[in-house]
C-alpha positions as CSV (number, residue, x, y, z in Angstrom):
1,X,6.9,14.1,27.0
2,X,9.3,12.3,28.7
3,X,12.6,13.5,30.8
4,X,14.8,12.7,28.1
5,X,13.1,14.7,25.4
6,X,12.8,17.8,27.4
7,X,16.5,17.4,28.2
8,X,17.1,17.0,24.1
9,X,15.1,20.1,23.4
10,X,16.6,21.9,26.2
11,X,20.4,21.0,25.0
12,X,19.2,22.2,21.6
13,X,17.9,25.3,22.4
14,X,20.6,26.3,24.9
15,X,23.5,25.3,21.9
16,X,21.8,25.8,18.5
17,X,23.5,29.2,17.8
18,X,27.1,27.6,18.6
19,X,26.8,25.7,15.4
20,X,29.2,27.0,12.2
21,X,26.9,27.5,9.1
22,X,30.1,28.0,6.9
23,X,28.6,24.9,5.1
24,X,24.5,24.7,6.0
25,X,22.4,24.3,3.2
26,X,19.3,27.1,2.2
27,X,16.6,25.0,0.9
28,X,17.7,21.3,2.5
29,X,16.6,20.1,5.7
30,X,19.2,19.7,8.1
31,X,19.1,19.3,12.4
32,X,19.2,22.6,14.0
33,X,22.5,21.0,15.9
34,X,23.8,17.4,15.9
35,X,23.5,13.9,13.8
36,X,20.9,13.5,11.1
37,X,20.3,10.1,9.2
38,X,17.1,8.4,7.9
39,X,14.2,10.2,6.9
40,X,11.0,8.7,9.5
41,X,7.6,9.3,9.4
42,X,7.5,11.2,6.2
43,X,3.5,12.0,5.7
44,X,1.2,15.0,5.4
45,X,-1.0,15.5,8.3
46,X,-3.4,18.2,9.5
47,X,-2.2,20.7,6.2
48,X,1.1,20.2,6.4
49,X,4.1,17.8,5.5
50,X,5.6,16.0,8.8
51,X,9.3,14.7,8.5
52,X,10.7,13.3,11.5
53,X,14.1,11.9,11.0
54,X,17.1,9.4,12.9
55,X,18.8,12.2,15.5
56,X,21.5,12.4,18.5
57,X,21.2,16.3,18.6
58,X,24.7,15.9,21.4
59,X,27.4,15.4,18.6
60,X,28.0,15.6,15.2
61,X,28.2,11.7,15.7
62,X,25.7,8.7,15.2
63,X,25.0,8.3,19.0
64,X,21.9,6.7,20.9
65,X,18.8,7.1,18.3
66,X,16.1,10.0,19.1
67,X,13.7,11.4,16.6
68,X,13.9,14.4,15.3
69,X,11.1,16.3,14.1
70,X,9.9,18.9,11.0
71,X,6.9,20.4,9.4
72,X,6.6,22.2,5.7
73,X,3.6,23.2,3.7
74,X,5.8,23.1,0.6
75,X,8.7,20.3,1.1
76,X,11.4,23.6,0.3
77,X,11.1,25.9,3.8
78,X,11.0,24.0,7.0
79,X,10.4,24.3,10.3
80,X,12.4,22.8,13.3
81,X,9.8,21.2,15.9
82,X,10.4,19.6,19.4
83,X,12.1,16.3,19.5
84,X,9.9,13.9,19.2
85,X,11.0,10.5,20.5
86,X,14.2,9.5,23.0
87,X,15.4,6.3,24.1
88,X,14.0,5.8,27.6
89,X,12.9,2.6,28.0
90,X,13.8,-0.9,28.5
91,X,12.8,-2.1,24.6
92,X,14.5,1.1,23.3
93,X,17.4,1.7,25.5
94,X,19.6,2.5,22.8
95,X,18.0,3.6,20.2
96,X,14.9,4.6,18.6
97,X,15.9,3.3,15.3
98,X,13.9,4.1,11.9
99,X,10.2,3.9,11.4
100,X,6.8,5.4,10.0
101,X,4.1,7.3,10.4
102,X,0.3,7.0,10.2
103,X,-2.9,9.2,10.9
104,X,-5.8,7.3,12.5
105,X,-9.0,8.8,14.3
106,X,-7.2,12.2,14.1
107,X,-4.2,10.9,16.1
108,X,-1.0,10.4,14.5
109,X,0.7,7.1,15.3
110,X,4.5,6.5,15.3
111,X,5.7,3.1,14.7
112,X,9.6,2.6,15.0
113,X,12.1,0.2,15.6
114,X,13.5,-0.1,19.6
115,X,17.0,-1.5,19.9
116,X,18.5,-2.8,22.7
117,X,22.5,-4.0,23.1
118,X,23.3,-5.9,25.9
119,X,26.3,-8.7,27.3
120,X,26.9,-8.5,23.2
121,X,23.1,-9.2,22.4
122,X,21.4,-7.0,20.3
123,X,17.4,-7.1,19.9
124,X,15.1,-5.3,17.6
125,X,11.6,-4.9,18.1
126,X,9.0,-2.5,16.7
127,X,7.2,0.2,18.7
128,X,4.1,2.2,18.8
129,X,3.9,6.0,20.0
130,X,0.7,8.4,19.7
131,X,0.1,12.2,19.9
132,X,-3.0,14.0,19.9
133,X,-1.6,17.3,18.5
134,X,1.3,15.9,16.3
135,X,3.9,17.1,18.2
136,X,3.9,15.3,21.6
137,X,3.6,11.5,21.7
138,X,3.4,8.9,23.9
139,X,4.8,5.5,23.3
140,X,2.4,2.6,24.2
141,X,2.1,1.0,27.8
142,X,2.0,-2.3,25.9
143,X,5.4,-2.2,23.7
144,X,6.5,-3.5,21.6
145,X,4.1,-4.7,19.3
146,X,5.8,-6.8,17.3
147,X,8.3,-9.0,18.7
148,X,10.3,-12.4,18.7
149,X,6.6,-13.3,19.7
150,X,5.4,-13.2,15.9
151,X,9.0,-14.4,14.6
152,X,8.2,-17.8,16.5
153,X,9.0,-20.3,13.7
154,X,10.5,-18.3,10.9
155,X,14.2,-17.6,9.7
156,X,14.4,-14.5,10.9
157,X,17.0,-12.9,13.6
158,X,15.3,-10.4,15.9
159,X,18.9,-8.7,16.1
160,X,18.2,-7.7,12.8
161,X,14.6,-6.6,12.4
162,X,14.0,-3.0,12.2
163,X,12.6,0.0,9.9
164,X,8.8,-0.6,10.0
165,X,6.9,0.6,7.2
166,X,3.1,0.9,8.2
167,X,0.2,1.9,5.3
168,X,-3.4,0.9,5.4
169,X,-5.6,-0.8,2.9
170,X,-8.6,-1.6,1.8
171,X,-9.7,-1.3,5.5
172,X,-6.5,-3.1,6.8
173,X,-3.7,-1.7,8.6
174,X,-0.4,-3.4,6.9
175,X,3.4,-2.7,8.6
176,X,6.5,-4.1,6.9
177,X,9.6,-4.8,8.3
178,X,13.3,-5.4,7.0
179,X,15.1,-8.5,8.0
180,X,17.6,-11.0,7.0
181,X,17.9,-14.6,6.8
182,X,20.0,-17.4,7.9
183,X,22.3,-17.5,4.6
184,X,22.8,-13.3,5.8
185,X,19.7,-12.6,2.7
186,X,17.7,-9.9,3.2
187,X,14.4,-10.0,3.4
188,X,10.8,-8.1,4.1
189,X,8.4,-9.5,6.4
190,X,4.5,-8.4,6.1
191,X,2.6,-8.2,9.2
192,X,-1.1,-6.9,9.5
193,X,-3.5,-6.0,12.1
194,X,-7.4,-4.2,12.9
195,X,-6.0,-1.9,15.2
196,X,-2.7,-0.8,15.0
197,X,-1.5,-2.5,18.3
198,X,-2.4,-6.6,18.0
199,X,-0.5,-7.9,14.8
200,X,0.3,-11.0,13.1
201,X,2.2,-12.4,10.5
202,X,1.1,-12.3,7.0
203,X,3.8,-13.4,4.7
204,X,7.6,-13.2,3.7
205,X,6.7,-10.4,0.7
206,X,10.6,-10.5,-0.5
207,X,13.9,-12.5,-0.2
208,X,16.8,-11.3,-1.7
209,X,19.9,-13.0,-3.4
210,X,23.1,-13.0,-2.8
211,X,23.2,-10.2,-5.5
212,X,21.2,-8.3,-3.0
213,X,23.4,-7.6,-0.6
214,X,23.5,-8.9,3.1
215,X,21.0,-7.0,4.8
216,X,18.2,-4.6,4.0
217,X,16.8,-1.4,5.6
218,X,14.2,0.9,5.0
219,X,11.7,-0.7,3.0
220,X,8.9,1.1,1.7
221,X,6.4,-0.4,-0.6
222,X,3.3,1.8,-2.3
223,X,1.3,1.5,-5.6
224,X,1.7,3.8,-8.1
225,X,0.9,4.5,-12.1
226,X,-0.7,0.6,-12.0
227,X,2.4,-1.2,-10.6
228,X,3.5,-2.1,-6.8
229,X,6.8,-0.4,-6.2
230,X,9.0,-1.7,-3.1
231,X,11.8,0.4,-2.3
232,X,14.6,-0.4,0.4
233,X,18.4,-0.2,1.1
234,X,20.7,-3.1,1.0
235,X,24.1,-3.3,2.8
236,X,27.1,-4.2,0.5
237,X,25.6,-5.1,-2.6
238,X,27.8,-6.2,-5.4
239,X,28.8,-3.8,-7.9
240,X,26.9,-4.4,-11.1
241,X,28.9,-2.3,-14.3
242,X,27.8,1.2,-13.1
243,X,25.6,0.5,-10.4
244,X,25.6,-0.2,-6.6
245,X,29.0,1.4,-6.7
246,X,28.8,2.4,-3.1
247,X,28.9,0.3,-0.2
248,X,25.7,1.3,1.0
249,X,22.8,1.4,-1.8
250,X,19.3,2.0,-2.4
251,X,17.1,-0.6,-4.8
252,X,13.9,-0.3,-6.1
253,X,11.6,-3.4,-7.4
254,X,8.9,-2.5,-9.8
255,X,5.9,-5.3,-9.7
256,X,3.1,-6.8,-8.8
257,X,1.7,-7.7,-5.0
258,X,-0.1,-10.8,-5.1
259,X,-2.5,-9.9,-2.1
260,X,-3.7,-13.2,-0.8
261,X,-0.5,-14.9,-0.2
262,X,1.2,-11.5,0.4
263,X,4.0,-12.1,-1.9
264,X,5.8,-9.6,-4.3
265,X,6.5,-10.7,-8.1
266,X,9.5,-8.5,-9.0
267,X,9.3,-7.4,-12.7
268,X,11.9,-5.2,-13.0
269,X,14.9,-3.8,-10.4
270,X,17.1,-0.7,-10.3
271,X,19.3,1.5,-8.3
272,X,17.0,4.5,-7.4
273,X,20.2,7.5,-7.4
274,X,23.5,7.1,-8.9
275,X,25.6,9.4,-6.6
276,X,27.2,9.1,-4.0
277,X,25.5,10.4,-0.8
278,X,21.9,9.1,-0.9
279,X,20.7,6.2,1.2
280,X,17.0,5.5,3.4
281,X,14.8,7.1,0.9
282,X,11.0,7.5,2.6
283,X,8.0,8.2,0.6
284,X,4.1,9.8,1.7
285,X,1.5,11.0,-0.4
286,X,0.8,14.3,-0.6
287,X,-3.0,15.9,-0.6
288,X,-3.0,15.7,-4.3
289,X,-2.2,11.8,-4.5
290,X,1.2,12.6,-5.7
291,X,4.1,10.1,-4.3
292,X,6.8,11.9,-2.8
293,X,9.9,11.2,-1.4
294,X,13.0,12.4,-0.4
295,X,16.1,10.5,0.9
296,X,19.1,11.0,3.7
297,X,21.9,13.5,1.5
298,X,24.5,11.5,3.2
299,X,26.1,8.2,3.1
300,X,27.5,5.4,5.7
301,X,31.0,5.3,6.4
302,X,32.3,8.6,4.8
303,X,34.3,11.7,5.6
304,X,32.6,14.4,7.8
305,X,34.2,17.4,7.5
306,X,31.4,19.2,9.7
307,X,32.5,16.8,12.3
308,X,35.8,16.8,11.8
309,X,36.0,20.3,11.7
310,X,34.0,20.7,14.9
311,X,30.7,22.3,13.3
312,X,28.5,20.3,15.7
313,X,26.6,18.9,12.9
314,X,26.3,16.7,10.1
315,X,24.2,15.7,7.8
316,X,20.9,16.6,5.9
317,X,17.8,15.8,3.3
318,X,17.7,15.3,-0.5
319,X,15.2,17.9,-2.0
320,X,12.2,15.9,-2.0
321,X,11.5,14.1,-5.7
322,X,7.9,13.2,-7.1
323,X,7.7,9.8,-8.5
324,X,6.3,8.2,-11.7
325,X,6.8,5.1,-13.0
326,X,7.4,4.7,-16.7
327,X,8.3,1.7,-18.3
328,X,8.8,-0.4,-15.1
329,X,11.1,1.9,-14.1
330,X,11.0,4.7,-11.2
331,X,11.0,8.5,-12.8
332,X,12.4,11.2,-10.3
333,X,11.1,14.9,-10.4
334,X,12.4,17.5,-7.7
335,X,9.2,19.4,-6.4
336,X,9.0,23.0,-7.2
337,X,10.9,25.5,-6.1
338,X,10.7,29.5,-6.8
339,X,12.5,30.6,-9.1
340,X,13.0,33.3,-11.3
341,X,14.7,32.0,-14.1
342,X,17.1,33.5,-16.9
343,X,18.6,32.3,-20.2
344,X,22.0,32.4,-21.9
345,X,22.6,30.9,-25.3
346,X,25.3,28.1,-25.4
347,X,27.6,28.0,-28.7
348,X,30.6,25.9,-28.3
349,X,33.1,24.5,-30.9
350,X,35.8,22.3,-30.4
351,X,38.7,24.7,-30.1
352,X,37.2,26.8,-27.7
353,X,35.9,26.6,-23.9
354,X,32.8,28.8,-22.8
355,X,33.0,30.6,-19.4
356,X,30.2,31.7,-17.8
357,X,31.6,33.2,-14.4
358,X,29.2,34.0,-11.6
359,X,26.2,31.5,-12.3
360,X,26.4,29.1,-9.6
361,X,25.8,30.8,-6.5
362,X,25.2,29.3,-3.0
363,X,21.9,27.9,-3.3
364,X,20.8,27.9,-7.0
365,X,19.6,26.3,-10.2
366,X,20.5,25.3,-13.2
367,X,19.1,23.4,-16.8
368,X,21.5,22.7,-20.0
369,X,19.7,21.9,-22.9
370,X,22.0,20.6,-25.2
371,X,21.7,19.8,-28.9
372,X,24.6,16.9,-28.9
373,X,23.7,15.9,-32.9
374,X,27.3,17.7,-33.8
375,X,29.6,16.0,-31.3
376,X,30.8,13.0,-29.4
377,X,32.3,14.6,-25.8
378,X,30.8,16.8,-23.4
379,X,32.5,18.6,-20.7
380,X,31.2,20.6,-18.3
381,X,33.4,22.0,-15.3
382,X,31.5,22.9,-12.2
383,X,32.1,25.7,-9.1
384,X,35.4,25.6,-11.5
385,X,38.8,27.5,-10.4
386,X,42.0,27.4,-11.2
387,X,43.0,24.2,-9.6
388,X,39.4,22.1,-9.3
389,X,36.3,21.9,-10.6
390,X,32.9,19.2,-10.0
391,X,32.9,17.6,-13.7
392,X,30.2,16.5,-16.0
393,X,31.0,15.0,-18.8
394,X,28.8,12.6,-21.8
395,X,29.9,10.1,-24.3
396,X,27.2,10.9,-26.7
397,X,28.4,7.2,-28.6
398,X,27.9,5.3,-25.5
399,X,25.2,7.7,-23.9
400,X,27.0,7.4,-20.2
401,X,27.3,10.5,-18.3
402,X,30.3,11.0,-15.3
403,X,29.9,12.8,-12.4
404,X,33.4,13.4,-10.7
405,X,34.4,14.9,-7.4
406,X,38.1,14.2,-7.4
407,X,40.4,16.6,-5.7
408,X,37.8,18.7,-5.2
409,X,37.5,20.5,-1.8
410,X,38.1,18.9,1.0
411,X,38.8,15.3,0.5
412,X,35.7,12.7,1.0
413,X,36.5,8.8,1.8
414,X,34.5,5.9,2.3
415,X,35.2,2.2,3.1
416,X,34.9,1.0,-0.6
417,X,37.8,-0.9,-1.2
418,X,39.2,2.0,-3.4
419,X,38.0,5.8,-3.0
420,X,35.0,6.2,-4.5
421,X,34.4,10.1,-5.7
422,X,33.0,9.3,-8.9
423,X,29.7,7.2,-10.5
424,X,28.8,6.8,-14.1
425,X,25.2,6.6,-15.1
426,X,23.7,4.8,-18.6
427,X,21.5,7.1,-20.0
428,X,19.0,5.8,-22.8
429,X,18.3,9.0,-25.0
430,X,16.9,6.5,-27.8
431,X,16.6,8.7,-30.9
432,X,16.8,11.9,-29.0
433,X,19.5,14.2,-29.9
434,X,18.8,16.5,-26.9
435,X,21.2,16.4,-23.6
436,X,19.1,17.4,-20.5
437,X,20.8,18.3,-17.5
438,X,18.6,20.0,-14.0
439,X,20.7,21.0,-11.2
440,X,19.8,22.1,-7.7
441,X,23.0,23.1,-5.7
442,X,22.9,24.5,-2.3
443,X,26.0,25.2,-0.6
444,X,27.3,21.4,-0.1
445,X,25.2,19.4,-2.4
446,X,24.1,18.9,-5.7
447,X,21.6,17.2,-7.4
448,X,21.3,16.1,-10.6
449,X,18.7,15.2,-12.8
450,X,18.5,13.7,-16.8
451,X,16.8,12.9,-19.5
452,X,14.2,10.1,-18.3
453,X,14.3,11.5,-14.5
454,X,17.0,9.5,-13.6
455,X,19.0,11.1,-10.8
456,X,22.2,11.5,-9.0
457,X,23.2,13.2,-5.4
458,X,26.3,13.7,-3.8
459,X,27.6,16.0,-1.3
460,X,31.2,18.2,-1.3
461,X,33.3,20.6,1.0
462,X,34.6,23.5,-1.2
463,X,38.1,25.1,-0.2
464,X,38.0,27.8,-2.8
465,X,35.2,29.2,-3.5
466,X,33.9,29.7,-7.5
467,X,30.7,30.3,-9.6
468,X,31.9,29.9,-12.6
469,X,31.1,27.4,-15.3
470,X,33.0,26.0,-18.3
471,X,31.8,23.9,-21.3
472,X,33.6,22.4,-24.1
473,X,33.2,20.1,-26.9
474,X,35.4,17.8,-29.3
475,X,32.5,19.2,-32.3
476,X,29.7,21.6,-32.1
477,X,27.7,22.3,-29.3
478,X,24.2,24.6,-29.1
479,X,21.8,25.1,-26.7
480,X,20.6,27.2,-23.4
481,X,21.6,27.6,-19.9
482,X,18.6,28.4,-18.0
483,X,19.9,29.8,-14.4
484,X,18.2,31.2,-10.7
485,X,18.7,31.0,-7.3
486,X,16.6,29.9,-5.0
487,X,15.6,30.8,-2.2
């Protein structure tokens, strides 16, 4: 471990109980102190889940990349482990940006991006790091290990070139990379190697379009349920009716790797969350071949009110989300969580509003099943009070559900060209006259998934605190609200 790490973990330890929990989450993962951002290195090793993550543990600010570092044996209860990587040498001056993780030989191998600013010149190269124990590493002598060196002849900037994604198959060790082009397209380069430190370039897998946005980050590619899936996250991407509403999103392509040119035929493409703070997603498989992944609960270029407010952090995880794909089309399913789960009975008509006042407590669940057959409008009001509420409501004629956050709590801004506090989501219920709604909250987030496992994350600051929940109708309404915390 190197100077600078000891003097991270040391700052940590000597400041962690300064920090204000006021608005920590129970069940997310959050920094012990400081900046969080992308999820890195996301895999299960030696019996338990590792998640390293993007960290400046001195300020509640992005500052000079480290890795942060977190084990769990069930993706819900986490455990803070020493920093794992600092910016400390000449490739990686100022940052060690966003990466991966892979086992090999019982060693577990870090491959990250190291970025460098200087006179106004920015590089990006990728880096290698190893640990015998998988908690100390040690970058390698001979970084970085891909460079302008295997850019040589292609349109690629190496001042943008980061977020390695590294996976092995069929005996080969693959890593690829976000970049742009010329014409500001973004792009994923495919490199491959025997040995995890001599590679070569393979292919361009993806190029964008202009409808793609300027720039990609975090790519991730995997195979599951018979189809290739490439996940990343493309700066400004135009709006399309609902979707890529913030200025920051995250895109999935559903296809088919052709494996001996190493390109990627895209079949079918879609925004992964509709919120409004989710961005980075990183996947791993667990033990049981399950995909998981789970996604920074945050988004670029927005209010902090645990900065702001001097907290001394900021930041934290998405509930990690199993994936399927159905349909060419990603299917999102929170992993478990204990519950112990009880049931009201929902009647509602038209000229009346149901209350149910102490449900939503800090950390807790929640499932509507709603028979919508009778009615057209569906309102449900959120941590409600007297003056705000988070609000759900469903057109059941043109099946699209709202998720607002207006004038609620403290007030939460971006750099979309108007404030953007609430998204819309097109559901497809097809001949289904069932409304399914799964909540997780937990003290300053909320996730939401719906019929279909489409989902929908976004963070808020409440002022007056409330557990109450009202629902109303413009017909008949029947179902259940299932309710628990969690813990």
């Amino acid at each position: 471990m190197t100077q600078k790490v000891d003097l991270a973990n040391q700052f940590i330890a000597e400041n962690v109980k300064k920090v204000n929990p006021i608005y920590r989450h129970h069940y997310h993962l959050m920094a012990p102190i400081g900046w969080i951002n992308d999820p890195n290195g996301f895999i299960y090793y030696q019996g338990a889940y590792h998640l390293f993550y993007q960290y400046y543990p001195y300020e509640s600010k992005w500052g000079p990349m480290h890795w942060g570092h977190a084990k769990s044996e069930d993706l819900v209860h986490w455990e803070h482990l020493p920093v794992a990587l600092a910016p400390d040498e000449a490739y990686d001056a100022n940052g060690c940006y966003s990466g991966s993780a892979i086992a090999h030989e019982d060693k577990l191998y870090l491959i990250y991006t190291g970025h460098v600013e200087q006179d106004g010149v920015r590089r990006e190269v990728q880096c290698l790091a190893m640990s015998e124990d998988g908690n100390h590493f040690e970058k390698y002598r001979h970084n970085p290990i891909i460079s302008e060196v295997q850019l040589e002849g292609l349109d690629a900037d190496i001042a943008d070139f980061r977020d390695p994604k590294i996976f092995e198959r069929e005996g080969q060790f693959y890593c690829i990379v976000a970049s742009k082009t010329s014409e500001d397209l973004g792009q994923i380069l495919l490199f491959k190697s025997n040995d995890l430190k001599k590679w070569t370039f393979f292919s361009t897998l993806l190029t964008g379009e202009a409808k793609h946005g300027t720039m990609w980050e975090c790519p991730d590619l995997f195979h599951l349920d018979g189809k290739d899936v490439l996940i990343l996250s493309p700066i400004a991407m135009p709006i399309d009716g609902f979707a890529y509403e913030n200025l920051n999103s995250t895109l999935a392509f559903i296809g088919e790797v052709d494996w001996t040119k190493g390109h990627f035929k895209v079949e079918n493409e879609h925004e992964i969350d509709g919120g409004l703070d989710f961005y980075a997603p990183q996947t791993c498989q667990g033990p049981n071949g399950k995909r998981i992944m789970v996604a920074w609960m945050q988004m670029w270029q927005r209010t902090l009110p645990t900065d702001d407010k001097g907290h001394l952090w900021a930041g934290a995880m998405t509930l990690p989300r199993e994936l399927s794909v159905d349909k060419l089309r990603l299917v999102q399913k929170p992993v478990p969580v204990k519950l112990q789960p009880k049931t009201q009975r929902i009647t509602v008509s038209g000229d009346k509003t149901v209350l149910f006042k102490d449900l939503m407590t800090d950390s807790c669940y929640l499932k509507f099943e709603l028979d919508i057959s009778k009615t057209s409008q569906v309102l449900i009001a959120l941590l409600k009070s007297e003056k705000s509420a988070l609000k759900l409501s469903f057109d059941v004629d043109t099946q699209i559900l709202t998720f607002d956050r207006t004038d609620f709590g403290l007030p939460l801004v971006g750099q979309e060209q108007s404030p953007l506090n609430r998204r819309h989501i097109k559901l497809s219920l097809a001949d289904s006259e069932w409304l399914i709604i799964e909540i997780y909250k937990d003290t300053s987030s909320i996730e939401i998934f719906l019929n279909g496992g489409v989902a929908l994350t976004a963070t808020f600051y409440e002022i007056e605190k409330s557990q109450a929940i009202s629902i109303c109708t413009d017909g008949e309404l029947n179902g259940t609200l299932t309710y628990s915390d969690i813990k």
